[in-house]
Every structure is written in C-alpha cells, then in structure tokens.
N, CA, C and O atoms as a GROMACS GRO file, in nm:
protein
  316
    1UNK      N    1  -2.923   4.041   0.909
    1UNK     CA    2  -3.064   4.046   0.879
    1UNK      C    3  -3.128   3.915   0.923
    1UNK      O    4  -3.084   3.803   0.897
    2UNK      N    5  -3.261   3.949   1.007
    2UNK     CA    6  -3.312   3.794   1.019
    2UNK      C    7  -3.402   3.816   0.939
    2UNK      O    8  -3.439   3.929   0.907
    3UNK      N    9  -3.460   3.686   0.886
    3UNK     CA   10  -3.602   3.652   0.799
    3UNK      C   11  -3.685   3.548   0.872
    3UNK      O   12  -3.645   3.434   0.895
    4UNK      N   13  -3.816   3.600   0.912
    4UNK     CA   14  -3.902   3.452   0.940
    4UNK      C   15  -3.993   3.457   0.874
    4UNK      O   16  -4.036   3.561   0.825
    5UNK      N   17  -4.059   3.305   0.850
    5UNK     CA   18  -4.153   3.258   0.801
    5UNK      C   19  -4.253   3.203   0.865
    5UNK      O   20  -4.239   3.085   0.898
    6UNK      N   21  -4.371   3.270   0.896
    6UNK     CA   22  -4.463   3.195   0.915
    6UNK      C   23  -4.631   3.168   0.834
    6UNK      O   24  -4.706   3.255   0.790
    7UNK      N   25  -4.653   3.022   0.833
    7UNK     CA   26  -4.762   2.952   0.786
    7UNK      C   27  -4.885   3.067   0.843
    7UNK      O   28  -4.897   3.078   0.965
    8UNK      N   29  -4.955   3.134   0.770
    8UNK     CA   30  -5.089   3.214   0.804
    8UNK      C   31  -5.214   3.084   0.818
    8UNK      O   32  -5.264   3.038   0.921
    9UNK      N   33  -5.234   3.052   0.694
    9UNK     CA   34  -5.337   2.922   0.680
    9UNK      C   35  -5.298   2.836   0.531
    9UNK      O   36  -5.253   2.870   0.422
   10UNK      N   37  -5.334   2.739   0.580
   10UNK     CA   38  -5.317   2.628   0.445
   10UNK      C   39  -5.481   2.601   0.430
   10UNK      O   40  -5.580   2.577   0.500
   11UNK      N   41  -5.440   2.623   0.279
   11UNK     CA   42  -5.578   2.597   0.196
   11UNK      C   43  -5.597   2.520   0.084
   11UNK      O   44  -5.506   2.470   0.018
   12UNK      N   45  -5.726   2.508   0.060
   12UNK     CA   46  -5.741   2.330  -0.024
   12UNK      C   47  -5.745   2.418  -0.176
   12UNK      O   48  -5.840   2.485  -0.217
   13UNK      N   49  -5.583   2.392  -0.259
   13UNK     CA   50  -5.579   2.406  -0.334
   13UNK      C   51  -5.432   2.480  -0.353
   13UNK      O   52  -5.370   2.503  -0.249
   14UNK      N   53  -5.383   2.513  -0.455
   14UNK     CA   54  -5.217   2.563  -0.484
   14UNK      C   55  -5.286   2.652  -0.532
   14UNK      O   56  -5.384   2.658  -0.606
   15UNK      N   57  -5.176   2.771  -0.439
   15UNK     CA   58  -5.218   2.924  -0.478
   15UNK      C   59  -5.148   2.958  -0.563
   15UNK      O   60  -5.027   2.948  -0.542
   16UNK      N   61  -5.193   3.014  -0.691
   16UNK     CA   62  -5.149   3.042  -0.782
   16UNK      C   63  -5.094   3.196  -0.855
   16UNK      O   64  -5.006   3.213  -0.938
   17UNK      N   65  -5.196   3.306  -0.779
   17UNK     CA   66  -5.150   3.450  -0.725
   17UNK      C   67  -5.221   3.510  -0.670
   17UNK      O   68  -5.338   3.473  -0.660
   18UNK      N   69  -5.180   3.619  -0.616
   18UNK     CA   70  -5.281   3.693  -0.534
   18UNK      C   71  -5.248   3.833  -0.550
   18UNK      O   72  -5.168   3.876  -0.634
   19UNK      N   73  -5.332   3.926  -0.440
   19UNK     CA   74  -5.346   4.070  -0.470
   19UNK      C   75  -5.389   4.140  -0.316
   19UNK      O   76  -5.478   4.113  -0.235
   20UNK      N   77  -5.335   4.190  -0.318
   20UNK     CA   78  -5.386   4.304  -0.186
   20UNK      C   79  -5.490   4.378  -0.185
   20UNK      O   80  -5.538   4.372  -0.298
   21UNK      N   81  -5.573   4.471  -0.093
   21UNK     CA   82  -5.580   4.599  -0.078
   21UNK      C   83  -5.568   4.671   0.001
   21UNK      O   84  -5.614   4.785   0.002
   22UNK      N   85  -5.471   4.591   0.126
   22UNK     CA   86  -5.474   4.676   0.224
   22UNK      C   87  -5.595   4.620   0.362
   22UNK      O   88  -5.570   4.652   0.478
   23UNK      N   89  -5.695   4.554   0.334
   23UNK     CA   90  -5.774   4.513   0.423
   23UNK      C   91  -5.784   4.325   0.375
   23UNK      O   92  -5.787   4.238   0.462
   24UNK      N   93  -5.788   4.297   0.247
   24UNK     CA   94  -5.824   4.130   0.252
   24UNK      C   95  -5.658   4.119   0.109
   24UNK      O   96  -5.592   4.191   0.034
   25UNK      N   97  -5.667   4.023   0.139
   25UNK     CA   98  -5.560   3.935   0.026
   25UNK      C   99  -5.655   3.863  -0.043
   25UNK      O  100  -5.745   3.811   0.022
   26UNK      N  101  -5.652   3.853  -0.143
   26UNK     CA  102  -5.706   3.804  -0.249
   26UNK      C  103  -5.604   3.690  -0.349
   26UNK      O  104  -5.517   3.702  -0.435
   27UNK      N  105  -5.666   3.592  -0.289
   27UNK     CA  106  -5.593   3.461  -0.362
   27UNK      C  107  -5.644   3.405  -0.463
   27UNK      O  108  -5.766   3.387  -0.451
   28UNK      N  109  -5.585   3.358  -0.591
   28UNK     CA  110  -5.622   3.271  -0.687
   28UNK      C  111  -5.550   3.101  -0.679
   28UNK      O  112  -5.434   3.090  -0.638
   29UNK      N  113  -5.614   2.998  -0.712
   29UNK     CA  114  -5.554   2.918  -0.711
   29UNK      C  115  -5.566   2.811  -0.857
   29UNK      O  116  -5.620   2.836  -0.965
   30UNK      N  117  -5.502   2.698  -0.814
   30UNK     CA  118  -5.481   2.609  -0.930
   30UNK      C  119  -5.638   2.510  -0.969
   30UNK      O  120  -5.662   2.427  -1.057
   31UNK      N  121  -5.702   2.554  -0.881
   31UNK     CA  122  -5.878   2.470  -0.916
   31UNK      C  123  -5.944   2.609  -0.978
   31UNK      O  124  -6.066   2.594  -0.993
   32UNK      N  125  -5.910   2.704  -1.008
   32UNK     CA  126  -5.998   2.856  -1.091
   32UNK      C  127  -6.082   2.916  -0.953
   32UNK      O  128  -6.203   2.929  -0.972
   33UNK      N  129  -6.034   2.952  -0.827
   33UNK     CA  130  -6.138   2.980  -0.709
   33UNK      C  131  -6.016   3.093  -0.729
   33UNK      O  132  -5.901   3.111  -0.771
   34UNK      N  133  -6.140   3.161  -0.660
   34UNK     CA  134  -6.044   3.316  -0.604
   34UNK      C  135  -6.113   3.344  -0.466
   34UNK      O  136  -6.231   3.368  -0.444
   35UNK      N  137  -5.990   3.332  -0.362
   35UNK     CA  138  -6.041   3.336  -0.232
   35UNK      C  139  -6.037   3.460  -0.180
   35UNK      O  140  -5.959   3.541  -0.230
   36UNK      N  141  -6.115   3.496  -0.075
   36UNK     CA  142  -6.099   3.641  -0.010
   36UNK      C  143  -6.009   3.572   0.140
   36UNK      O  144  -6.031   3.457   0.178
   37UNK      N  145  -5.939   3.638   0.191
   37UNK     CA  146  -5.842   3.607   0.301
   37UNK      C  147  -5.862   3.765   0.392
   37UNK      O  148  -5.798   3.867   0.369
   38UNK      N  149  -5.976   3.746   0.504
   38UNK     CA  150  -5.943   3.894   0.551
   38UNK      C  151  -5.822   3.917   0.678
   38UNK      O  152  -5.824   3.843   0.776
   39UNK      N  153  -5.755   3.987   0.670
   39UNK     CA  154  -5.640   4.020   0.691
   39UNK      C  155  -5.628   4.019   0.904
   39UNK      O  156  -5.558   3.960   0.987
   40UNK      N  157  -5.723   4.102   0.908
   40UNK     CA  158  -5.786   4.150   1.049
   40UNK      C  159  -5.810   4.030   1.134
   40UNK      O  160  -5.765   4.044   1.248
   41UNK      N  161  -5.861   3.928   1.115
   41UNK     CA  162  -5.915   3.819   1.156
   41UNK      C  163  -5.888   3.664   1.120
   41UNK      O  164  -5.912   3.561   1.182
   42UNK      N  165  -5.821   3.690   0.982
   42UNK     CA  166  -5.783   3.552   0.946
   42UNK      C  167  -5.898   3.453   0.867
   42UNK      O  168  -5.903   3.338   0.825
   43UNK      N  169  -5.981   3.563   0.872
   43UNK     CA  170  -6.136   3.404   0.803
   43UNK      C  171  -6.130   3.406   0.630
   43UNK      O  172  -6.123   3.511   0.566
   44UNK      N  173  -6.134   3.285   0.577
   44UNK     CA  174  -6.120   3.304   0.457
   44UNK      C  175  -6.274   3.237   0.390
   44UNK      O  176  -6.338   3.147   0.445
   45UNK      N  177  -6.308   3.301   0.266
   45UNK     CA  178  -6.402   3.288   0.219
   45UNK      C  179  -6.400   3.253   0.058
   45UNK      O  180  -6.332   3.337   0.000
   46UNK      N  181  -6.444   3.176  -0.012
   46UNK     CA  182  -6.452   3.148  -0.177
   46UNK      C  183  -6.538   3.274  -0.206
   46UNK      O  184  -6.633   3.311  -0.137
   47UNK      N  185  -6.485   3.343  -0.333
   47UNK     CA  186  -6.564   3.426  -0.375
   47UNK      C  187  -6.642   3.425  -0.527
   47UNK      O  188  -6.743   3.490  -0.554
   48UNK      N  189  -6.577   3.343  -0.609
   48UNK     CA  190  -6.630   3.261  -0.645
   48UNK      C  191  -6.530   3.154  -0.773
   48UNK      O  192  -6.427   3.210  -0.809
   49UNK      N  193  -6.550   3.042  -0.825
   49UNK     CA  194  -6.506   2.952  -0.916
   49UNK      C  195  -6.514   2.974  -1.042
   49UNK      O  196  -6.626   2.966  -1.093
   50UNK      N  197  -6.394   3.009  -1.130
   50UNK     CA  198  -6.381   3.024  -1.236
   50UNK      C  199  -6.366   2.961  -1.357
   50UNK      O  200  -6.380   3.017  -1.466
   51UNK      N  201  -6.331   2.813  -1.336
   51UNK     CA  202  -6.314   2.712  -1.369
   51UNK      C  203  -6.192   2.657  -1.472
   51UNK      O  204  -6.178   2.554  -1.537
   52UNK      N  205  -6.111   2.780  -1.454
   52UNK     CA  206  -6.007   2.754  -1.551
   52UNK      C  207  -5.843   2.823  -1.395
   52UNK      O  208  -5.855   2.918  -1.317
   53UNK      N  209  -5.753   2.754  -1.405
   53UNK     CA  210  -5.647   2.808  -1.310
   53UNK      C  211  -5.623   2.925  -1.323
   53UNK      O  212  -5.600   2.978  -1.432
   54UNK      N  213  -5.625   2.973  -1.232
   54UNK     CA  214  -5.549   3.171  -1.149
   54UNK      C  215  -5.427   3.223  -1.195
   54UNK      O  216  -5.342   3.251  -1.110
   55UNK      N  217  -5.405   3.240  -1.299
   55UNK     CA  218  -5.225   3.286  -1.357
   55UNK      C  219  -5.175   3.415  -1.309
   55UNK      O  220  -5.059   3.445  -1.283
   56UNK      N  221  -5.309   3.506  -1.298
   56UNK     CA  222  -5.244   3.630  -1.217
   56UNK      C  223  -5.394   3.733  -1.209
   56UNK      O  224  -5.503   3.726  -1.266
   57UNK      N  225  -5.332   3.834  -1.102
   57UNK     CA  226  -5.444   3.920  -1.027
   57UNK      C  227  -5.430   4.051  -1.009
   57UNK      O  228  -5.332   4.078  -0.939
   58UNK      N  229  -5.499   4.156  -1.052
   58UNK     CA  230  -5.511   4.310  -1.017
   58UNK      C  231  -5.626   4.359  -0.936
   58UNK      O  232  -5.740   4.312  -0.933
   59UNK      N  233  -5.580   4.462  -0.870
   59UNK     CA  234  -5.686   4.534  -0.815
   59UNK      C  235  -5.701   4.621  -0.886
   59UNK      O  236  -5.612   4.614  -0.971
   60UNK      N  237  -5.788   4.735  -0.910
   60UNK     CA  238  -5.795   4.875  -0.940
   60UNK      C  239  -5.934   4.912  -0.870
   60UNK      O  240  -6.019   4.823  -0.878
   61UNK      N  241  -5.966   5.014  -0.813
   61UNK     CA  242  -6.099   5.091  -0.790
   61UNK      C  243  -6.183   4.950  -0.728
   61UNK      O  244  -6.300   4.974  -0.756
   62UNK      N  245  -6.181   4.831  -0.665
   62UNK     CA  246  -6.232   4.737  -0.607
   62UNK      C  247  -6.278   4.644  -0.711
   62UNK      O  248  -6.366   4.562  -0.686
   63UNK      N  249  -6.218   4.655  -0.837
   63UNK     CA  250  -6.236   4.546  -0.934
   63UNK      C  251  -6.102   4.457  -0.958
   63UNK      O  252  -5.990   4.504  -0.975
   64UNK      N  253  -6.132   4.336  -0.958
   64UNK     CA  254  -6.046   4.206  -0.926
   64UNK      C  255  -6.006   4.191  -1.064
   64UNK      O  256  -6.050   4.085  -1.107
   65UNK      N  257  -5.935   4.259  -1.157
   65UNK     CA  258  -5.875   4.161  -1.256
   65UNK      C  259  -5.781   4.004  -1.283
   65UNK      O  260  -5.662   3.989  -1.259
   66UNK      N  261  -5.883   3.895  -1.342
   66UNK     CA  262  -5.772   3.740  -1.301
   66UNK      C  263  -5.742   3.733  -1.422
   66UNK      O  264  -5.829   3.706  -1.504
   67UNK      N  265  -5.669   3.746  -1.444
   67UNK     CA  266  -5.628   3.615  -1.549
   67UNK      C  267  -5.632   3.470  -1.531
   67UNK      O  268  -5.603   3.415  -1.425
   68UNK      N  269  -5.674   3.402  -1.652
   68UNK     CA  270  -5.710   3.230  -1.646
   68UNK      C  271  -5.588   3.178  -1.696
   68UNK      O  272  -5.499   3.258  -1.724
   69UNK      N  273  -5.570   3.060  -1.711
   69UNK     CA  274  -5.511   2.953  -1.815
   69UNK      C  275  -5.552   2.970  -1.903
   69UNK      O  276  -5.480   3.024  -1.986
   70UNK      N  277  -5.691   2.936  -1.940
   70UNK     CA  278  -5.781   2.933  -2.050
   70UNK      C  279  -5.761   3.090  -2.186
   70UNK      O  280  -5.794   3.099  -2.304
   71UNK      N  281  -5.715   3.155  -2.122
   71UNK     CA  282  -5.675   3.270  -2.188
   71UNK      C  283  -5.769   3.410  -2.192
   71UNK      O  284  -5.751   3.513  -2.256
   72UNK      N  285  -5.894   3.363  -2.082
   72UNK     CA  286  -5.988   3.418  -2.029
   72UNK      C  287  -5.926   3.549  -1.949
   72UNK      O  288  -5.829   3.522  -1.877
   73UNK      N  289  -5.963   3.671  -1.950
   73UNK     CA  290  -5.918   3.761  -1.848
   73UNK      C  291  -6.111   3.817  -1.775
   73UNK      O  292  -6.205   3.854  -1.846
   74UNK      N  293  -6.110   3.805  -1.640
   74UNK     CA  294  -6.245   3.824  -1.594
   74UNK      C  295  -6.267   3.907  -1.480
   74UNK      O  296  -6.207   3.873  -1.378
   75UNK      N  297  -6.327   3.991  -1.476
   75UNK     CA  298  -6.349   4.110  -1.393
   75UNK      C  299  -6.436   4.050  -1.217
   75UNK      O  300  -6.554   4.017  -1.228
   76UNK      N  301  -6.403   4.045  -1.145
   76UNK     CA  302  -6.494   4.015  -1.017
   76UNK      C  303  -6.481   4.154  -0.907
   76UNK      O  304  -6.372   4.199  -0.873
   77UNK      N  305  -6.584   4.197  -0.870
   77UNK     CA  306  -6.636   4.277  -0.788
   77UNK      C  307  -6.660   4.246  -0.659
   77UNK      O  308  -6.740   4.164  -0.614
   78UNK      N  309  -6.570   4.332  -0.591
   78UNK     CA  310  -6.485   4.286  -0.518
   78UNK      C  311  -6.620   4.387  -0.355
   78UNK      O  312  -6.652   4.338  -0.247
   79UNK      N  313  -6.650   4.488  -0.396
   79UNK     CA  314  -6.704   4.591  -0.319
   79UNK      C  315  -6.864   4.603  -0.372
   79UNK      O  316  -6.939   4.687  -0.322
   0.00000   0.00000   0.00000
C-alpha cells in the first residue's frame, strides 16, 4: 500500500475540526473562526468568529453544527 501526503493550504490558525459536504470543507480552528475551504478551486474564506475554540463540527440539511470550548453549541448557515 502506498500513502501520500500532501499540504492543500496552511492557514493562520490550528485547525481544530472540520466537516464536509461534498463541495466546501468546513474548518474550525483554535482562534473560534470557522473557515469555508472550497474544494473545486482551493479559495478559502472566514465565515465567521466565534470567539471561543472549534472542538467539533456537523453538517445536516446545510446547517453547521460547532461545538465551542466554552460549552457553547452554535448553529451557522451554511446555504
């Protein structure tokens, strides 16, 4: 079996989790930002600052469930 690794983009901040849907990756990181990463093209965008760190991420029906640090769980709309 081979395995490679390659670097997509480095971004200002430790990613903390993310989420698919098939068209963008959806990153959370260690500053409370949740980035959009579109897949097709590579351009990444802040979608917006949460202010507490990214512990984890769902999709369902184009709603972004994050979980915080803070113990916050917050819905972002994604579509």
């Amino acid at each position: 079996m081979s395995v490679t690794a390659t670097t997509v983009k480095v971004l200002d901040g430790k990613v903390t989790a993310s989420e698919t849907d098939g068209t963008y990756v959806y990153l959370g990181n260690n500053k409370g930002e949740v980035l959009r990463y579109t897949i097709a093209d590579g351009t990444v965008e802040t979608l917006v600052s949460l202010g507490s760190r990214v512990k984890s991420m769902s999709i369902y029906s184009g709603v972004l469930y994050v979980g915080l640090a803070n113990g916050e769980l917050v819905t972002v709309t994604t579509s």
